[in-house]
MOPAC internal coordinates of N, CA, C and O (Angstrom, degrees):
PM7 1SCF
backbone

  N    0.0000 0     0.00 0     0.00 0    0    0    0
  C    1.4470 1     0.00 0     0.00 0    1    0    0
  C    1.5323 1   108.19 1     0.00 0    2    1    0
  O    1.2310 1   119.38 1   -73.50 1    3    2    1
  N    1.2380 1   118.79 1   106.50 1    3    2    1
  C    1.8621 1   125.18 1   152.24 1    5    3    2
  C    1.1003 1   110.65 1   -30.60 1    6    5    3
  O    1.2310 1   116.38 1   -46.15 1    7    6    5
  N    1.5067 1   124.49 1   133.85 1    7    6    5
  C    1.5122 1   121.88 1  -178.15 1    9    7    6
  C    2.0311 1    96.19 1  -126.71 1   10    9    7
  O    1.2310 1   127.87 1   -25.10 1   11   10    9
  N    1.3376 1   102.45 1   154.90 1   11   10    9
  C    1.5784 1   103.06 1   172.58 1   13   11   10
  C    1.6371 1    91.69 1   -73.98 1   14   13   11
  O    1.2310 1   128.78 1   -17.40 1   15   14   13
  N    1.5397 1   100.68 1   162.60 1   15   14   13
  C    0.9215 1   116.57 1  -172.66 1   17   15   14
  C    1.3743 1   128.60 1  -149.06 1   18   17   15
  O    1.2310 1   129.03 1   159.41 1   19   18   17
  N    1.3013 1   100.21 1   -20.59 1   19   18   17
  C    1.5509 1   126.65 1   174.10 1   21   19   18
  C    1.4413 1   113.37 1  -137.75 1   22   21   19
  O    1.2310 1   114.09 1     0.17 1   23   22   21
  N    1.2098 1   128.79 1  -179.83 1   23   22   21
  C    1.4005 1   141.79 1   153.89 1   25   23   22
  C    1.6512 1   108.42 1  -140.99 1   26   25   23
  O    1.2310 1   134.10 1   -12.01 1   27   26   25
  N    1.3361 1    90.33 1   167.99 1   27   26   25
  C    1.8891 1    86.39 1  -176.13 1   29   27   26
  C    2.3221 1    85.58 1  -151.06 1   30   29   27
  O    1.2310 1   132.09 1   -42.89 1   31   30   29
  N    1.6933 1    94.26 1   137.11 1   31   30   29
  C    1.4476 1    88.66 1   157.81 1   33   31   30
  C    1.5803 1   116.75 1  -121.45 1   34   33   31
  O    1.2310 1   100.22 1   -89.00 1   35   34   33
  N    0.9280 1   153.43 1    91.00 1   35   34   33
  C    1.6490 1   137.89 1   162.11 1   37   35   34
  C    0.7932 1   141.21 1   -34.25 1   38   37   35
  O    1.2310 1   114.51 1   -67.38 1   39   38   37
  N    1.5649 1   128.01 1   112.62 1   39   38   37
  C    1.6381 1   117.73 1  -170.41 1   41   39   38
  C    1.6457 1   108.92 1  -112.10 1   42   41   39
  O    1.2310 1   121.75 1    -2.78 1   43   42   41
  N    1.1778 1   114.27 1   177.22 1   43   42   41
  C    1.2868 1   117.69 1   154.14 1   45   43   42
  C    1.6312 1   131.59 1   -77.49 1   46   45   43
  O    1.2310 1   127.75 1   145.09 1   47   46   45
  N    1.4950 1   102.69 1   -34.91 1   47   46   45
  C    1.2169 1   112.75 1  -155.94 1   49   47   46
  C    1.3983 1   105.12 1  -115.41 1   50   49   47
  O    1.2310 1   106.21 1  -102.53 1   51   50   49
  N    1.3267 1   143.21 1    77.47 1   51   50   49
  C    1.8241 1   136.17 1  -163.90 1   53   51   50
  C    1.4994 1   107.55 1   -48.86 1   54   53   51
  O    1.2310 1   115.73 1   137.03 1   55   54   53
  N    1.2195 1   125.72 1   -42.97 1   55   54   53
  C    1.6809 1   116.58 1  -165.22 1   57   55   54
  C    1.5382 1    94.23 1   -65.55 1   58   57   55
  O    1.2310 1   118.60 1   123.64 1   59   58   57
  N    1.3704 1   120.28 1   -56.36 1   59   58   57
  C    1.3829 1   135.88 1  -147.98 1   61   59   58
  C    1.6746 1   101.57 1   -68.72 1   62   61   59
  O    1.2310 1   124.42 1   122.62 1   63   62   61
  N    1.1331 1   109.12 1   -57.38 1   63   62   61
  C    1.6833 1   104.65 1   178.26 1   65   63   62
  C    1.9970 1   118.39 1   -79.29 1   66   65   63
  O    1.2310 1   132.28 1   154.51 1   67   66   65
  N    1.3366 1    93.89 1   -25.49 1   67   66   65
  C    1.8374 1    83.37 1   152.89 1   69   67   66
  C    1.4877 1   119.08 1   -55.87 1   70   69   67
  O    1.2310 1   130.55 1    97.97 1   71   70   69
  N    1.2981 1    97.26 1   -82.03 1   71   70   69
  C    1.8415 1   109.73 1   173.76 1   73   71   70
  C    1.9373 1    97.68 1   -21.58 1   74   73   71
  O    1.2310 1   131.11 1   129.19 1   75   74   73
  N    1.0600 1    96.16 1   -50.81 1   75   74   73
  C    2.1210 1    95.66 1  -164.63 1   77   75   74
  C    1.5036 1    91.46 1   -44.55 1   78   77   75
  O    1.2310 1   125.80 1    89.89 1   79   78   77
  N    1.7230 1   106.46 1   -90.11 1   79   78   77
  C    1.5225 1   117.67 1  -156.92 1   81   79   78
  C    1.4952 1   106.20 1   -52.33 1   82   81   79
  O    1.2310 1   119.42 1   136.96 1   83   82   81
  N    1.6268 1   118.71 1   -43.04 1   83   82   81
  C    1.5405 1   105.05 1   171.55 1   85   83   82
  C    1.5832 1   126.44 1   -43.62 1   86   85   83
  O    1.2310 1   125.07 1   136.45 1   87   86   85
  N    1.1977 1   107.86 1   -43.55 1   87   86   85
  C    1.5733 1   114.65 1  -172.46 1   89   87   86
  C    1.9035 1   106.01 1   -93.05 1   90   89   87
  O    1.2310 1   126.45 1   143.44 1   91   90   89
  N    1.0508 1   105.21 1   -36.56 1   91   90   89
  C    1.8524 1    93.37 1   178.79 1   93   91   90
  C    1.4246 1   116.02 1   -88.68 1   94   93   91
  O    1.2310 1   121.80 1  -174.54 1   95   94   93
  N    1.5507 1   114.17 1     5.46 1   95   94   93
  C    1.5834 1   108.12 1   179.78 1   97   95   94
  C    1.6877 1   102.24 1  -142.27 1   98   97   95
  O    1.2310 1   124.56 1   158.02 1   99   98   97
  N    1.1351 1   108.84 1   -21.98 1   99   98   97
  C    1.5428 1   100.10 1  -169.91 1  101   99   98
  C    1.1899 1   125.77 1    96.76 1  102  101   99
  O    1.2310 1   120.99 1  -149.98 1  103  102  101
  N    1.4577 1   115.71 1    30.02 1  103  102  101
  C    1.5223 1   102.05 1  -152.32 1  105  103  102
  C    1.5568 1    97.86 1  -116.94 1  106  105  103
  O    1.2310 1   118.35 1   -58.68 1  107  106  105
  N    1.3261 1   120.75 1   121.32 1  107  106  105
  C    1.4710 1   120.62 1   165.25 1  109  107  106
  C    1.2962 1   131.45 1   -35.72 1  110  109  107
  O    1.2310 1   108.47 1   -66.28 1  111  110  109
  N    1.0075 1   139.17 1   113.72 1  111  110  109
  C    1.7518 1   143.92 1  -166.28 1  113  111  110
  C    1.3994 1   101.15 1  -115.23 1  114  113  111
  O    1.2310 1   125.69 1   -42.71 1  115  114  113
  N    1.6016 1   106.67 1   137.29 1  115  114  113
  C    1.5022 1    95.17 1   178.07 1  117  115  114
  C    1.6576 1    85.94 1  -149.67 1  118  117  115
  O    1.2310 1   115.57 1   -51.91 1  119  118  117
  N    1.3047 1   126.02 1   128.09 1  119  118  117
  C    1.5356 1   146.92 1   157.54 1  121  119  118
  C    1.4028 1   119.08 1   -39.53 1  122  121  119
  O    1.2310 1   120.73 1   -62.13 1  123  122  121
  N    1.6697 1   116.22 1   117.87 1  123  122  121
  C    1.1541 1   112.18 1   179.15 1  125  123  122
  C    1.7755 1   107.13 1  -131.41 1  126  125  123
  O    1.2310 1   129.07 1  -115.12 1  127  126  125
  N    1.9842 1   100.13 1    64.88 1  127  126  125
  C    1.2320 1   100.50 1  -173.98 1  129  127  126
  C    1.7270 1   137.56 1   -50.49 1  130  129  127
  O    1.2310 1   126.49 1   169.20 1  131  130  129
  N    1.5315 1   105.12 1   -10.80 1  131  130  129
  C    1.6554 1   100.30 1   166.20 1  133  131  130
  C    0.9278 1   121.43 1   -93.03 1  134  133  131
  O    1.2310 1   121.32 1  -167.38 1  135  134  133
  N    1.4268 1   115.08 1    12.62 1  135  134  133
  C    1.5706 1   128.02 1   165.37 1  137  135  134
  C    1.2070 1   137.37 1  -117.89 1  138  137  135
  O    1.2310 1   126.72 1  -166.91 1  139  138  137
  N    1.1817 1   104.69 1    13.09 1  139  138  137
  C    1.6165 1   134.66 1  -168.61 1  141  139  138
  C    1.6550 1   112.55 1    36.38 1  142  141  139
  O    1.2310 1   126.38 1  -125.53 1  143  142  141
  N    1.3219 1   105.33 1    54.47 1  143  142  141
  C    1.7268 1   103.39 1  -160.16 1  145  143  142
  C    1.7204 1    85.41 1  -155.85 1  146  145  143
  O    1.2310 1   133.11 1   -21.36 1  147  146  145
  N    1.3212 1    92.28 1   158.64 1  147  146  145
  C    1.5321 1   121.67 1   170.29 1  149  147  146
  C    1.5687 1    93.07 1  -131.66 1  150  149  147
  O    1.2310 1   135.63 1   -41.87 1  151  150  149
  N    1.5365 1    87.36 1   138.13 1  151  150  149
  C    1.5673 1   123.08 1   162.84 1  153  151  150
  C    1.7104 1   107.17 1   -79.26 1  154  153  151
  O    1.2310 1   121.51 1   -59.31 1  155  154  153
  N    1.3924 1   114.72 1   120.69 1  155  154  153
  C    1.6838 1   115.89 1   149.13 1  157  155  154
  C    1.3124 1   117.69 1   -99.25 1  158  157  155
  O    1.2310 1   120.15 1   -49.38 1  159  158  157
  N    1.5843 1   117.32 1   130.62 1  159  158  157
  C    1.4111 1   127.49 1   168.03 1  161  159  158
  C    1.4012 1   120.30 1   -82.53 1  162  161  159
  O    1.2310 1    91.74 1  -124.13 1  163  162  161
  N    1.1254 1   165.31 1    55.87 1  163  162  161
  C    1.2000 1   171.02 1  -139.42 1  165  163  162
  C    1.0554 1   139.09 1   -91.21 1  166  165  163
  O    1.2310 1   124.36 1   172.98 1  167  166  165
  N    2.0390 1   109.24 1    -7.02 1  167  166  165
  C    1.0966 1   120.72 1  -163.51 1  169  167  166
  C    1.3010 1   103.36 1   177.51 1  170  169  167
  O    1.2310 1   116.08 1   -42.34 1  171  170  169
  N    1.5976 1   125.05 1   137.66 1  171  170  169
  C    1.6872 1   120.71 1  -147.19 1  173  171  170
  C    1.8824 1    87.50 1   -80.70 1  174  173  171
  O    1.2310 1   138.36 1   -54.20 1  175  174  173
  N    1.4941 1    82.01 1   125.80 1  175  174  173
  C    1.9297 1   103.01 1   174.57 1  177  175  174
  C    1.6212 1   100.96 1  -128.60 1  178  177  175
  O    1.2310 1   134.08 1   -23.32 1  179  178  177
  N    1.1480 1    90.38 1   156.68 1  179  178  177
  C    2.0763 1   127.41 1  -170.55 1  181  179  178
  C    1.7450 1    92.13 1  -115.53 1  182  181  179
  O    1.2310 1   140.70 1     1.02 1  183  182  181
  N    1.0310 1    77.43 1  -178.98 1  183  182  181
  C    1.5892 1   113.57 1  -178.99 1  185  183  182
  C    1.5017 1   112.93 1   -51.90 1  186  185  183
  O    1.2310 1   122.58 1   170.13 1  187  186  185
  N    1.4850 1   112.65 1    -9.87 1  187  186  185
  C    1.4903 1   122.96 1  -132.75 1  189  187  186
  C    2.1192 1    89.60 1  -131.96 1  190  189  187
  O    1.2310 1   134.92 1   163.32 1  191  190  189
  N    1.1184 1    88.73 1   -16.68 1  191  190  189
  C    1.6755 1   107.67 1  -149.76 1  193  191  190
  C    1.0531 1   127.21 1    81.74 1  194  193  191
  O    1.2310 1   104.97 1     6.62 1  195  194  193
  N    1.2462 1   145.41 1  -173.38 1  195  194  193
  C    1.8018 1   150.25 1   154.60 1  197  195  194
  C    1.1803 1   103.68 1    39.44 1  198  197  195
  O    1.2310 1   107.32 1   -54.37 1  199  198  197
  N    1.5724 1   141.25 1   125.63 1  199  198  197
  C    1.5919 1   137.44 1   145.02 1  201  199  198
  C    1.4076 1   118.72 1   -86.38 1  202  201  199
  O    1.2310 1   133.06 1   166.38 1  203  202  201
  N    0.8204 1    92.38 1   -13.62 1  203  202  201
  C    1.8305 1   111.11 1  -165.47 1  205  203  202
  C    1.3792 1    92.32 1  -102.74 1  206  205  203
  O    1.2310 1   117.58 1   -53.05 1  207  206  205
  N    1.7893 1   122.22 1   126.95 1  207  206  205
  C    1.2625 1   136.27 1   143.44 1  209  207  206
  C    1.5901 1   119.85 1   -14.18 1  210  209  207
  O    1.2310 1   105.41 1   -47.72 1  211  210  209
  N    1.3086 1   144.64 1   132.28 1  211  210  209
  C    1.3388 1   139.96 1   171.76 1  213  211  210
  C    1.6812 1   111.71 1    74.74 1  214  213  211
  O    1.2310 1   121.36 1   135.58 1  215  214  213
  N    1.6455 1   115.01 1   -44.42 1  215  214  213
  C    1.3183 1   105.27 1  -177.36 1  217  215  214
  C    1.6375 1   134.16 1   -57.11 1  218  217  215
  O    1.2310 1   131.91 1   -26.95 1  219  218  217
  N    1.4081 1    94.61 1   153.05 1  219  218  217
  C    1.5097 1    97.38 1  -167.37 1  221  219  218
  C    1.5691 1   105.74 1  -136.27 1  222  221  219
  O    1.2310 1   115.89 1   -19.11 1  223  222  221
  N    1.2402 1   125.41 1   160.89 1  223  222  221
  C    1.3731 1   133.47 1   174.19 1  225  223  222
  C    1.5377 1   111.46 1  -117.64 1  226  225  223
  O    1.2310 1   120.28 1   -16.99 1  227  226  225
  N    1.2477 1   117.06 1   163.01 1  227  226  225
  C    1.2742 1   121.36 1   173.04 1  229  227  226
  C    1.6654 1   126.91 1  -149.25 1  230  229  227
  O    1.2310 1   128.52 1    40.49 1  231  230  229
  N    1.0899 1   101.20 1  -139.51 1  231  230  229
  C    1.5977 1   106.29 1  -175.53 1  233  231  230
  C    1.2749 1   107.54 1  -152.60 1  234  233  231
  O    1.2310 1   115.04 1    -9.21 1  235  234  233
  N    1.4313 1   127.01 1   170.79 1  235  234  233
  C    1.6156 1   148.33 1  -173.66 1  237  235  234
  C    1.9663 1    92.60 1  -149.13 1  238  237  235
  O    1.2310 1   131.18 1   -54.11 1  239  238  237
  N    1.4134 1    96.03 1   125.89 1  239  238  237
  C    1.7882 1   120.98 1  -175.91 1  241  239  238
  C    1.2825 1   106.88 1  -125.11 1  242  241  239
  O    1.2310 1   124.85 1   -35.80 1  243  242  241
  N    1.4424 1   108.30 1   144.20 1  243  242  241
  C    1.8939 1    85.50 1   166.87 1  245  243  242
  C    1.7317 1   105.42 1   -84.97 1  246  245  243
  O    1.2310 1   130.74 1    -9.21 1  247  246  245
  N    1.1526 1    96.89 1   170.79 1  247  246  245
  C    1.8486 1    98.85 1  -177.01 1  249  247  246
  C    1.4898 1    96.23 1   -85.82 1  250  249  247
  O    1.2310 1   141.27 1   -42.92 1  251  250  249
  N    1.5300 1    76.32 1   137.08 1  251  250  249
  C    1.8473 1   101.69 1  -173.83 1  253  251  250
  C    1.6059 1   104.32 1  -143.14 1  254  253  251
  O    1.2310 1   112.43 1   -34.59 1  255  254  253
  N    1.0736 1   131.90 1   145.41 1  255  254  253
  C    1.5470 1   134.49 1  -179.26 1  257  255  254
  C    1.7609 1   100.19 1    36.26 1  258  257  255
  O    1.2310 1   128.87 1    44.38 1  259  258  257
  N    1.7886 1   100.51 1  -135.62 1  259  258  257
  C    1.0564 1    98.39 1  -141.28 1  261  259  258
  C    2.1082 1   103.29 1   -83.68 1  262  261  259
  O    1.2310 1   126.51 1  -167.18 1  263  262  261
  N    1.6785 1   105.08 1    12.82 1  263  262  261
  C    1.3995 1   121.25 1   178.53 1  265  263  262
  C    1.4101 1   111.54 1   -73.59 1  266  265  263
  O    1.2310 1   113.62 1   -94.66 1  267  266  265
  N    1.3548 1   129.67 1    85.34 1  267  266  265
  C    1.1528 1   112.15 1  -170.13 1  269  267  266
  C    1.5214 1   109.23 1  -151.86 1  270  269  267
  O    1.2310 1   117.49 1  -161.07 1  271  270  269
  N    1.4879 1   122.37 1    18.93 1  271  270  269
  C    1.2836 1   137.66 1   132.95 1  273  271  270
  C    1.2927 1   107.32 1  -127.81 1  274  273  271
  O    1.2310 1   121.56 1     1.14 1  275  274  273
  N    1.8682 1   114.62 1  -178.86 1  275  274  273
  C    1.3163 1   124.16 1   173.22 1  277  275  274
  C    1.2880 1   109.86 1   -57.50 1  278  277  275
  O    1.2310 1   124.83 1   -37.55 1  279  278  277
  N    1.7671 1   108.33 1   142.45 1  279  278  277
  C    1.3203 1   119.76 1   175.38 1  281  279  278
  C    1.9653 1   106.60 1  -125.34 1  282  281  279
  O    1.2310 1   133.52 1   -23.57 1  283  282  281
  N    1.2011 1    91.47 1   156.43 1  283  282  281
  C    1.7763 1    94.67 1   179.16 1  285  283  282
  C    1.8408 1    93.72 1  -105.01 1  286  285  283
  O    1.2310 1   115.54 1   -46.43 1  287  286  285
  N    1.2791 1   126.07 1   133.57 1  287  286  285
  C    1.1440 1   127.44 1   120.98 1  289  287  286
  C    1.4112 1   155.68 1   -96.43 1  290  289  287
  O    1.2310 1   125.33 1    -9.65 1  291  290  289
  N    1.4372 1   107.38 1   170.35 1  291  290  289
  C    1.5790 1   103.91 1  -143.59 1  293  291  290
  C    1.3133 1   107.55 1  -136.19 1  294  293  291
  O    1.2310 1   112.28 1   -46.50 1  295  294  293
  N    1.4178 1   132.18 1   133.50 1  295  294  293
  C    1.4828 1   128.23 1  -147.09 1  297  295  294
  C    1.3358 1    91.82 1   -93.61 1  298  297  295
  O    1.2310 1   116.50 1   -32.90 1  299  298  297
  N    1.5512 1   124.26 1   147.10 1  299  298  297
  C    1.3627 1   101.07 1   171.73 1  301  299  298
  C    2.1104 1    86.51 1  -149.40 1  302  301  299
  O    1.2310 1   125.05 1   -23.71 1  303  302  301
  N    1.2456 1   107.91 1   156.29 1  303  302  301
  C    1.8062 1   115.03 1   177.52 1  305  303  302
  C    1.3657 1    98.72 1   -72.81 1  306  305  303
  O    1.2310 1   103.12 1   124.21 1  307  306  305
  N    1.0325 1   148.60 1   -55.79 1  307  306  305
  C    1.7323 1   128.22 1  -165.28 1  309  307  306
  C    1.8490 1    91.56 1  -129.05 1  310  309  307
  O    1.2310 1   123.80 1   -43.63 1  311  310  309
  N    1.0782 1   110.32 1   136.37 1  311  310  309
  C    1.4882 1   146.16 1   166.98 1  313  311  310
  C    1.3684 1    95.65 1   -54.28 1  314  313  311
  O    1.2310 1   124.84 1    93.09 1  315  314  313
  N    1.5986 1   108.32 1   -86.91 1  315  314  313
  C    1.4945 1    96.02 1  -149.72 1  317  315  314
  C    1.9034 1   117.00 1   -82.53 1  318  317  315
  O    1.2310 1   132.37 1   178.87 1  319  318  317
  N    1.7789 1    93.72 1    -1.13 1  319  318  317
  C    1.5182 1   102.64 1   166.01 1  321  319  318
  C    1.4452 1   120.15 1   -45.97 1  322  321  319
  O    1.2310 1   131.61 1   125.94 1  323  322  321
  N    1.7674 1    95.20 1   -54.06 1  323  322  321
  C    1.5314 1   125.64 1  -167.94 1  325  323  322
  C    1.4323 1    95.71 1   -74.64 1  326  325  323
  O    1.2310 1   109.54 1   140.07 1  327  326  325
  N    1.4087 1   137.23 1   -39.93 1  327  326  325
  C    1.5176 1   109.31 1   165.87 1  329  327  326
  C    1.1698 1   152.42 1   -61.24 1  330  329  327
  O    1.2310 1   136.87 1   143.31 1  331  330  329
  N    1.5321 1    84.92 1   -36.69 1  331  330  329
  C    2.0129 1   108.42 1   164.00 1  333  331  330
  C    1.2347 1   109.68 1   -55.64 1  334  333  331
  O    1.2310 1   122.02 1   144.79 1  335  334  333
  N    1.5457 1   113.74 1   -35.21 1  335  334  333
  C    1.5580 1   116.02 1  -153.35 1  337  335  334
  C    2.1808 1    92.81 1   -75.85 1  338  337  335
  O    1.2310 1   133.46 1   138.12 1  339  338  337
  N    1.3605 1    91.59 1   -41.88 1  339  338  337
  C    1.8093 1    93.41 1  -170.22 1  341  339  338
  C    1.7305 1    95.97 1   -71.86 1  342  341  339
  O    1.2310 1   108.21 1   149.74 1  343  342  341
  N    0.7956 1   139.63 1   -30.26 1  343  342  341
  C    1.5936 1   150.47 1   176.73 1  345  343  342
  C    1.8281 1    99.76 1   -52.05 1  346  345  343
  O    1.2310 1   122.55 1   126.93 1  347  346  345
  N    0.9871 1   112.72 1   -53.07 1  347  346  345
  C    1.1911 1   126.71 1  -147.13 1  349  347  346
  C    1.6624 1    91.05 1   -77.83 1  350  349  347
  O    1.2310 1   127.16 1   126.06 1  351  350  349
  N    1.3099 1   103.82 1   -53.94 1  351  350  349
  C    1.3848 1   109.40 1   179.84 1  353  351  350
  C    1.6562 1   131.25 1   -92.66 1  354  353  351
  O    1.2310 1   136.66 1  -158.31 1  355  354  353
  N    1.9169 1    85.35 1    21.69 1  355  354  353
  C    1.8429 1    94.02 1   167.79 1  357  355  354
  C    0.9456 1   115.96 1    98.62 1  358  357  355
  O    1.2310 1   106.54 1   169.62 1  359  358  357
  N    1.3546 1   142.64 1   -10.38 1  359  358  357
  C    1.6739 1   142.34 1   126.88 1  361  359  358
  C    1.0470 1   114.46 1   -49.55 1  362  361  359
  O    1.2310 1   117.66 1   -22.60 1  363  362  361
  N    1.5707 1   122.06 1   157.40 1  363  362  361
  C    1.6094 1   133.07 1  -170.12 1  365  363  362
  C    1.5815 1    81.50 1  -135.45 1  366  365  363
  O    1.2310 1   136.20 1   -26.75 1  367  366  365
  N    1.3832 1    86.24 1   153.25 1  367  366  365
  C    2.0772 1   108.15 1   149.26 1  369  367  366
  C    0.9517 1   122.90 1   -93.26 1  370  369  367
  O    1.2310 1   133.68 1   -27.77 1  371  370  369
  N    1.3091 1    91.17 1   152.23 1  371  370  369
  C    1.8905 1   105.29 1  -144.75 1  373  371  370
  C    1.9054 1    85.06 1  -105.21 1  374  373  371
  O    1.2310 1   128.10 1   110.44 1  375  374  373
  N    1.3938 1   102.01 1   -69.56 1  375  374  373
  C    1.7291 1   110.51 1   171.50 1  377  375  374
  C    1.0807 1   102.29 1  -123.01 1  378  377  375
  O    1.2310 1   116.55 1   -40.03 1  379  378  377
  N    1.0399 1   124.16 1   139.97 1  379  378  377
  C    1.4181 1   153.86 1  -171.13 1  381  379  378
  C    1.6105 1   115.34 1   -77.86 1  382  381  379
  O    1.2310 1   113.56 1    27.34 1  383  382  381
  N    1.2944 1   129.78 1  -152.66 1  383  382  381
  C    1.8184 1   127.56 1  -152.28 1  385  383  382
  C    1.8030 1    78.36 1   -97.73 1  386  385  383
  O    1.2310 1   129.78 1   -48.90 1  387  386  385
  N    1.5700 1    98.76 1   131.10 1  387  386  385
  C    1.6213 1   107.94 1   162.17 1  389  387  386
  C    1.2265 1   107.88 1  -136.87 1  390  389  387
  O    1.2310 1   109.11 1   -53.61 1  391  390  389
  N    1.5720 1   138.00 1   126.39 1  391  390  389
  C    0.8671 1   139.50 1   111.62 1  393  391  390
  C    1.1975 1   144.39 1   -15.21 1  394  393  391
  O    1.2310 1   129.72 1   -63.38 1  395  394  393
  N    1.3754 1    98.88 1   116.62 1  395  394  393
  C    1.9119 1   112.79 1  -161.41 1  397  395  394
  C    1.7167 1   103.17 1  -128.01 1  398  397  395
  O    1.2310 1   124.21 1   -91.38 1  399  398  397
  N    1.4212 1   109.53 1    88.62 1  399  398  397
  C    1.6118 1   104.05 1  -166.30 1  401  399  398
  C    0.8024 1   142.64 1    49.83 1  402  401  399
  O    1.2310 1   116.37 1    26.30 1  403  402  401
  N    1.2316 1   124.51 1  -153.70 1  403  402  401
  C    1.8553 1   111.09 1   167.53 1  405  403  402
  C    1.7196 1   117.72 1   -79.69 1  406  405  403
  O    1.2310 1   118.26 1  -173.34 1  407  406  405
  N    1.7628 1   120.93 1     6.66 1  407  406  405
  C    1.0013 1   114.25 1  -152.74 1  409  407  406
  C    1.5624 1   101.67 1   -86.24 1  410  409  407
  O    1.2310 1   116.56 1   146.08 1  411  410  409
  N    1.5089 1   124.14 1   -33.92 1  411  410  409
  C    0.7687 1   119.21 1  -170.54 1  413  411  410
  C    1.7026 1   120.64 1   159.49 1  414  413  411
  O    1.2310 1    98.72 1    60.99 1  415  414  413
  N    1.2779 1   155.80 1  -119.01 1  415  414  413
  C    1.4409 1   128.57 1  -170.52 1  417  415  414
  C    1.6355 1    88.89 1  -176.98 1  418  417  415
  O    1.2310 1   121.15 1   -45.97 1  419  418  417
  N    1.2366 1   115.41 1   134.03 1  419  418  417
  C    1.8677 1   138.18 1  -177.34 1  421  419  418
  C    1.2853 1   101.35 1  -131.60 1  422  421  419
  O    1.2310 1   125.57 1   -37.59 1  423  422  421
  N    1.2946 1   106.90 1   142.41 1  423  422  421
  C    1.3575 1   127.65 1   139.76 1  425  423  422
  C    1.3081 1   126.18 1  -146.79 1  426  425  423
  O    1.2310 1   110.06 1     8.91 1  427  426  425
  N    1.1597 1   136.27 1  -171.09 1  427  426  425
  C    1.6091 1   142.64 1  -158.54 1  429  427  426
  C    1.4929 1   125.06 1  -127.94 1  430  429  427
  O    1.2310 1   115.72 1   -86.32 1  431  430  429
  N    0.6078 1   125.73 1    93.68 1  431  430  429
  C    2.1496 1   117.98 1  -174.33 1  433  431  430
  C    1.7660 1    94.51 1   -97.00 1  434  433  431
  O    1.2310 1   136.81 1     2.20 1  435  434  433
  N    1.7337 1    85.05 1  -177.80 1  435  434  433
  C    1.4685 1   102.49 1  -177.32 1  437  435  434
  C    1.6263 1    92.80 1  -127.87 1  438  437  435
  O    1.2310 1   122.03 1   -40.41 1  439  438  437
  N    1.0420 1   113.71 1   139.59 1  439  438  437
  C    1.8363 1   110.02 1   177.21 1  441  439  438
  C    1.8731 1    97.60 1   -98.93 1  442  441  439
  O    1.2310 1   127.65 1    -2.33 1  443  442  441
  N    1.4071 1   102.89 1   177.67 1  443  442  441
  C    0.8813 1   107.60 1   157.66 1  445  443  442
  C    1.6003 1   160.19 1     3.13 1  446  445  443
  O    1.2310 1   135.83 1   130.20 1  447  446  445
  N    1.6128 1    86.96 1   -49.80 1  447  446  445
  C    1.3165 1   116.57 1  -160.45 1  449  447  446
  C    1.4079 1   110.22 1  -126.81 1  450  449  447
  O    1.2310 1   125.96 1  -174.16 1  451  450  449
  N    1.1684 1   106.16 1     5.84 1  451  450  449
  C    2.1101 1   122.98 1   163.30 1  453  451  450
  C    1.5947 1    91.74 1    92.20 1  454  453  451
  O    1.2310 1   117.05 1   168.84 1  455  454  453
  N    1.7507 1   123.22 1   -11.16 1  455  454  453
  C    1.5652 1   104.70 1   174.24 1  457  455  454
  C    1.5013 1   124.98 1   -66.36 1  458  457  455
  O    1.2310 1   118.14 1   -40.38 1  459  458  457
  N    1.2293 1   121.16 1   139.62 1  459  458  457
  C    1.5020 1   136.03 1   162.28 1  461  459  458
  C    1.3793 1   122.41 1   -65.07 1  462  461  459
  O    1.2310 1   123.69 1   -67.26 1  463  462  461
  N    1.2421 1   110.52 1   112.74 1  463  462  461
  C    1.3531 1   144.26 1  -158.79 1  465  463  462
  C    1.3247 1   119.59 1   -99.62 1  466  465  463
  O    1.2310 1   111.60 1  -100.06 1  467  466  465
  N    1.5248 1   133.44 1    79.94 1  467  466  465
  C    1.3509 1   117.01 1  -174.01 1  469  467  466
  C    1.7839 1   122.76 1   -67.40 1  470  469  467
  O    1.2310 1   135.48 1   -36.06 1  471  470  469
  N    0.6967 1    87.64 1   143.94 1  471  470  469
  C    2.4489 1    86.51 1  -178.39 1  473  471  470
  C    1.8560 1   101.28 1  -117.94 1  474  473  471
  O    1.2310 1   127.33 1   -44.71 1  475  474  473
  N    1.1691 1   103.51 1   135.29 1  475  474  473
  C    1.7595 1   109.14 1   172.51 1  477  475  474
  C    1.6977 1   113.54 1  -140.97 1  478  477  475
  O    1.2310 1   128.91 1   -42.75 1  479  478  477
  N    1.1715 1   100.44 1   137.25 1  479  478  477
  C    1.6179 1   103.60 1  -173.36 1  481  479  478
  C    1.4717 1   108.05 1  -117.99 1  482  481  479
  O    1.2310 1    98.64 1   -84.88 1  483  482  481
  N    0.8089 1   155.92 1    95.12 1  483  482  481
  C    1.6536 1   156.63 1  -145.69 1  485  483  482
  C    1.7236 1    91.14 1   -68.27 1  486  485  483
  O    1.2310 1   115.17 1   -35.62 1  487  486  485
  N    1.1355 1   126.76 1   144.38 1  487  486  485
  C    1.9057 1   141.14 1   160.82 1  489  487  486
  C    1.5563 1    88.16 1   -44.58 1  490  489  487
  O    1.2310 1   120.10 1   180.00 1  491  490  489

């Protein structure tokens, strides 16, 4: 079973939606300017990520293409398995295999139902 694993929100405005989630939830923000992304902490994580059962961390993007509300991502063992596999069954890709440092490789589908679908494959 694929488990979420992340979340991601997109804003328009970077000062304005940091300041938001920092101050109405508490959530640690930390800048990852060669990646044009901020990290959210959301929930006490190790080395490992998450300590806590269910918890998850995420990110804040500005909206770009088809990212332009919150998306859930979802860990999956092969990328382009997991795309064929949503293809096959009537989802399309939205963006295709990206490389994200050494951590590991994302992309995005559309299910069914026109929602945006994050995909992650660990390095």
């Amino acid at each position: 079973m694929d488990k979420v694993v992340h979340f991601e929100v997109p804003f328009d405005d970077a000062q304005r939606a940091l300041t938001f989630y920092r101050e109405a939830f508490g959530w640690q923000l930390r800048s990852m300017p060669d990646l044009s992304y901020t990290l959210a902490t959301t929930t006490p994580t190790g080395d490992n990520g998450p300590t806590e059962p269910g918890g998850i961390n995420g990110g804040l993007l500005k909206k770009q293409g088809p990212i332009t509300s919150p998306v859930i991502t979802i860990a999956v063992d092969d990328l382009d398995e997991a795309m064929a596999r949503i293809e096959k069954l009537g989802g399309s890709v939205a963006i295709g295999r990206n490389k994200v440092g050494e951590m590991g490789f994302s992309a995005y589908v559309t299910d069914t139902e026109g929602n945006l679908i994050g995909l992650w494959q660990n390095a």
